[in-house]
N, C-alpha and C positions, 0 to 999 in steps of 0.2 A: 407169608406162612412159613412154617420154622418144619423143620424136615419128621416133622411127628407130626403133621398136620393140626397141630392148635396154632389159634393166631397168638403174634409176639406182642406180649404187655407192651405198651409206651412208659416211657421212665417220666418222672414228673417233667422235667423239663419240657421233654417232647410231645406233653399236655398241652403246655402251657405253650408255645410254637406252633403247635398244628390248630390250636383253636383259632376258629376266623367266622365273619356271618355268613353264611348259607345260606344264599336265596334262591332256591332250585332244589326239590326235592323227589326223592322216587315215591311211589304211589305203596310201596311196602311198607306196612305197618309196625313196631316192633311188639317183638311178646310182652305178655303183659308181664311175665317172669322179670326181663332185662329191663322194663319198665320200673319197677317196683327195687331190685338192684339202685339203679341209679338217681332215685328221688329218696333210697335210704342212705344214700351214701353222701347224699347234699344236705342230708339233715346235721349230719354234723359241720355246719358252718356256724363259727362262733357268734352270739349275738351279747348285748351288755346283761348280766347277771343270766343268761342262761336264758331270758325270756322267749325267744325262740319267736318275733312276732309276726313272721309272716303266714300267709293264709294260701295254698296254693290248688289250686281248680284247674285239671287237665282232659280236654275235649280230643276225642276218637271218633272213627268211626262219622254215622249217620248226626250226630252229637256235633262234633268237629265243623261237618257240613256245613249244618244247618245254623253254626254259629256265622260260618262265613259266607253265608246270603244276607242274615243280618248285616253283616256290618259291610260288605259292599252295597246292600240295598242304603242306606243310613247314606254311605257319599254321595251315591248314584243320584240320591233323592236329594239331597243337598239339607241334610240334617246338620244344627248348629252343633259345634262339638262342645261338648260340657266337662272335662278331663277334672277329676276330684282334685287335682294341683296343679298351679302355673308352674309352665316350662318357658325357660328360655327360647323365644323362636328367633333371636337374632345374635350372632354372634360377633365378636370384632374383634380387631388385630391377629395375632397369630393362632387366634379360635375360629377365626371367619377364612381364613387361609389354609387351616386344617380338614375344616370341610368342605370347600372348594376342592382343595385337592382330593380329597376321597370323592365326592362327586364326579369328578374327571374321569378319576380311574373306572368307574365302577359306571359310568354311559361309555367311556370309548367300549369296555369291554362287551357290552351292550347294544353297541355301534347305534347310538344315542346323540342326534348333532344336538348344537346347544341352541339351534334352533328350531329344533324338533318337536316344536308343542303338543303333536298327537305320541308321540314316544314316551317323553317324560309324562303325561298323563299316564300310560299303560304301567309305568315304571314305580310311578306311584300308587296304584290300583294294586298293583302286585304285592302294598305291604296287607293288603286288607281280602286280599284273596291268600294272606299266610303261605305266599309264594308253592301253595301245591302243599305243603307240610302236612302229612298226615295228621301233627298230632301238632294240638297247641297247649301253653300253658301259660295261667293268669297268674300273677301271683303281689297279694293284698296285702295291708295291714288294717290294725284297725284305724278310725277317724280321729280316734283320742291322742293316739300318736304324732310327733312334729318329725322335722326335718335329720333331728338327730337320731332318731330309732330309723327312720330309714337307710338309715348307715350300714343296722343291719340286716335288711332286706336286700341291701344292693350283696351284701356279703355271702350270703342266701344264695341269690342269682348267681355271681358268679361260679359259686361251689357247684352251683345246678349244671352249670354251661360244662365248667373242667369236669366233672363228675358224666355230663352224653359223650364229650370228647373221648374221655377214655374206654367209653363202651363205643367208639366206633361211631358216634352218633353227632351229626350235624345237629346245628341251630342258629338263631337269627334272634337277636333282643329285639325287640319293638316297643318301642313308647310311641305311636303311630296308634295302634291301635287302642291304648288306652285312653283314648279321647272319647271313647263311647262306654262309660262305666257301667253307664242305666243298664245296656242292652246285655254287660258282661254276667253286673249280676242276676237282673233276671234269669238270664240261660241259664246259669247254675243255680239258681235259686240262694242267690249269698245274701246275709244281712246287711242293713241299709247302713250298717256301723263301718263296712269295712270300704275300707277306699284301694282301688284298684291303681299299680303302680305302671306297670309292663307286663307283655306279653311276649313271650317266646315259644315261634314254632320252632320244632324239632322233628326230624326223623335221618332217614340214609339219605345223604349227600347225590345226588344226579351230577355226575360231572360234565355229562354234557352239555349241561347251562352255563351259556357264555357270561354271565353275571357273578360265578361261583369262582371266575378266571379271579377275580377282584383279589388283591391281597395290599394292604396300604401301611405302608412305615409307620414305624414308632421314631419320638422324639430321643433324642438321644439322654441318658441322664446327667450329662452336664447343662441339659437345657433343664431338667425338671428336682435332681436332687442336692440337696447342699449337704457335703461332709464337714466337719467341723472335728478339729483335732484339738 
């Protein structure tokens, strides 16, 4: 806090640096004021000609809840997952070593042995119990759309994520839970058109959640970008 007592803006950078996934949240809801703030502020994420085609459905409250007994009742019961798009669920070489390593990070922090099978069960339960997050959010396109309009949906999301970040506001992407579409859009009552990508809960950060310790390196850009002169 800055000596007038308003908190001090982050500068973009310091957006982009302090965002990370959040799994451990406090049970404070935010206003719907700050709510409405920063889902107007992710709309301006660029999509191609302006189409704008994501779909985005945010559960509170009693709403919230009762999404997340569906979908932990759906594991619990050993429901098949039926996700509107295949995901990669295997990865290799330095994609399979990337998530090893986050994995590492994010049980030791959790003091998670590796051969802990009732742990990593709970660990995993916790994407579908939206780790406590007050508030979650779906966010669709339609069916008609392929692989390259999701380009920008992913662009959508992230604007959404920098856009909580700088209101103070934790979050966590999940493609975890978009394996259970049916049950997403029933809740909301969505069209059978729209195909459900991700889900991120959001709200205030719990730091006392030994999983929120997680913070996992980036590749350096002589591994990822080529300059050419």
């Amino acid at each position: 806090m800055t000596e007038n007592n308003t908190a001090k803006v982050p500068t973009f950078d310091e957006v982009i640096e302090q965002r990370k996934s959040v799994r451990g949240f406090l049970p404070k809801p935010i206003p719907k004021e700050e709510l409405h703030k920063i889902f107007a502020l992710a709309q301006q994420a660029p999509s191609n000609c302006n189409i704008q085609p994501w779909n985005v459905a945010v559960a509170s409250g009693e709403s919230r809840k009762a999404l997340r007994d569906k979908l932990v009742a759906a594991v619990e019961q050993q429901v098949a997952p039926n996700p509107d798009y295949s995901r990669t669920e295997r990865f290799e070489g330095v994609f399979r070593q990337r998530q090893v390593d986050t994995a590492v990070e994010l049980y030791n922090n959790m003091d998670i042995g590796r051969d802990d099978k009732e742990g990593r069960q709970w660990a995993m339960m916790r994407n579908f119990e939206l780790f406590d997050a007050p508030h979650i959010a779906f966010i669709s396109m339609p069916k008609i759309f392929n692989e390259s309009v999701a380009i920008d949906v992913g662009m959508y999301a992230q604007t959404l994520m920098l856009s909580m970040t700088a209101h103070g506001i934790g979050s966590c992407a999940q493609a975890s839970v978009s394996r259970y579409p049916d049950i997403i859009r029933e809740h909301f009552g969505l069209d059978d058109g729209l195909a459900v990508l991700i889900g991120i809960s959001f709200g205030y950060e719990d730091a006392a959640v030994p999983a929120n310790r997680t913070i996992v390196p980036r590749a350096s850009i002589e591994e990822e970008v080529l300059f050419l002169d």
